[in-house]
C-alpha positions, 0 to 999 in steps of 0.5 A: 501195492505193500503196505508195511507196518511195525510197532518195532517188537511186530511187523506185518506186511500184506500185498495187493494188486494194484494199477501202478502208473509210478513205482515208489514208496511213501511212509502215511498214517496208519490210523488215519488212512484206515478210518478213511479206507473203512468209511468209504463205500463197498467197492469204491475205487480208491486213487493214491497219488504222491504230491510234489509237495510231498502229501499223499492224496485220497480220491475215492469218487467225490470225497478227496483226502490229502495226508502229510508223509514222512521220509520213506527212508525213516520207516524202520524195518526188521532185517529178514536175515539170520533165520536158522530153521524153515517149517510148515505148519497147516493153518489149522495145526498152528490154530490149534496150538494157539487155542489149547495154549493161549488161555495160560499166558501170563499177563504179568508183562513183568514176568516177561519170560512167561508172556507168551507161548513157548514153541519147541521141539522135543521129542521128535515133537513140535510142542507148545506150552503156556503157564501163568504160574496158576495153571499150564497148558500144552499141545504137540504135533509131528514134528514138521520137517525142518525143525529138528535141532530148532532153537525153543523160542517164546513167541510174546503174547501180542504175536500170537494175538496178531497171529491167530487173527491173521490165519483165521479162516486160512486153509493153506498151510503157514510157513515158519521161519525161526531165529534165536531172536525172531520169528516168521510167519508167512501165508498168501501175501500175508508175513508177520515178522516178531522179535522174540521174548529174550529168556529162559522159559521155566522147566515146565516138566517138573509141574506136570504131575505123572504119579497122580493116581485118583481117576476122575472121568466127566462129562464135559459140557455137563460138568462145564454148565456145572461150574458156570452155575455154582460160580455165579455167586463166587467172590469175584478174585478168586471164583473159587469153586469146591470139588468134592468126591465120593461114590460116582458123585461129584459135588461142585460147592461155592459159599461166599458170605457175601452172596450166598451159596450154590450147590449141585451134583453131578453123576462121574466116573470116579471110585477112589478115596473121597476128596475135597479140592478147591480149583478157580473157576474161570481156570476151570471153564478155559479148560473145558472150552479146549476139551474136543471130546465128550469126556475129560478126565482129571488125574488127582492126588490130594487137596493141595497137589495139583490135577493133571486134565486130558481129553478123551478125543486128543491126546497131544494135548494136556493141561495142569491146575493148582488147587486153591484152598476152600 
């Protein structure tokens, strides 16, 4: 048994075994046939039947459901052709371009072309970027045979949500199928087909600082309660939170008049000039939730340039912060 559904930009379709007395098809409600899949007990036998007056009957034991149909021939479908590019991806690899980037999705729907996740090859690389404006996040990998010349493409925020959750737990690898206007996933009997963002994703280098000399080296999990702490008396729009620098010593500041002040001090590994630089502190917690190793480094310049974040246990992975005044 398929079941197929689509909101027209995604659809999924999924397989299952089934005892089929009949071949055929039929178009039923997805929201209700849900709740009434989901309500009955674990392991219930559920019996599906097509009526001759076109209504689709439910019968798991004593409780019977009858359900209006549609024309099977009206359910829209998206065409499987035109597909230019075949790769694969183990589900972990593509988990983990998903995660270090997601956070950095737009979700001005307006500004469609950075609503989603820009995924391309470069440099005998597969790489993914992601940016709001505010902030940018980006992870590669070896490029997967089959994506050499592949078209870069912008998966749309929605996607990579169903996506994520799809491959979840999945230890098999994910096949990928790319278009210049849609794009395929496949694992087990699962296959997710998406419409693309039409546009022109920005040219991200140009924002990733390379000449930014101030080394700053942390304690991750430290710096991160650090943050959490002091920003709970920040004002809520702009969770601005203060950095200030000197001597091996980071001073992590909010002053909110408000609610108050926080203040707290932690030892790093820092011996350039003194600076003061303001970061929002949810930008700042998304970062350090993506940081796998102990330490995180961040690559300063002044108040107003923006840092550049690596991890010390990956280096296929790097993110960019605005400043904000404090």
């Amino acid at each position: 048994l398929t079941l197929v559904a689509t909101d027209l930009d995604i659809e999924v379709s999924e397989s299952v075994e089934a005892g089929v007395d009949a071949p055929g098809q039929v178009t039923a409600p997805a929201h209700t046939l849900y709740d009434i899949v989901r309500k009955l007990p674990d392991g219930a036998q559920v019996q599906l039947t097509i009526s001759d007056n076109d209504r689709l009957d439910v019968d798991a034991g004593p409780a019977h459901f009858t359900l209006p149909l549609l024309p099977p021939g009206d359910f829209p479908k998206m065409t499987a052709d035109g597909f230019t590019h075949d790769l694969s991806l183990s589900a972990a690899d593509l988990s983990r371009l998903i995660d270090k980037t997601r956070d950095a999705i737009s979700t001005e729907e307006t500004r469609d072309y950075l609503y989603g996740i820009y995924l391309h090859a470069r440099d005998g690389l597969l790489r993914a970027v992601a940016t709001d404006g505010h902030r940018l996040a980006l992870a590669e990998r070896d490029l997967p045979s089959g994506a050499d010349g592949m078209p870069g493409v912008i998966v749309p925020r929605k996607t990579v949500a169903e996506l994520r959750r799809l491959i979840d737990g999945v230890d098999g690898d994910v096949a990928i199928a790319v278009s210049d206007a849609k794009i395929r996933f496949t694992t087990g009997t699962v296959v997710l087909t998406s419409k693309l963002i039409d546009g022109t994703f920005p040219d991200y280098e140009r924002v990733i600082p390379r000449t930014n000399a101030k080394e700053l080296v942390l304690d991750n999990k430290v710096f991160a309660s650090a943050v959490d702490r002091v920003a709970t008396i920040s004002a809520e729009k702009s969770r601005s939170v203060k950095l200030t620098l000197a001597d091996s010593n980071l001073s992590l500041s909010v002053n909110n008049p408000e609610s108050g002040q926080a203040h707290e001090d932690l030892p790093v590994n820092y011996d350039s000039d003194a600076l003061e630089i303001g970061f929002n502190a949810k930008y700042l917690l998304d970062v350090a939730g993506q940081i796998e190793g102990q330490d995180a480094t961040f690559m300063l310049d002044s108040a107003s340039s923006p840092a550049l974040v690596t991890d010390s246990d990956d280096d296929k992975a790097l993110f960019v912060l605005m400043p904000l005044r404090v």
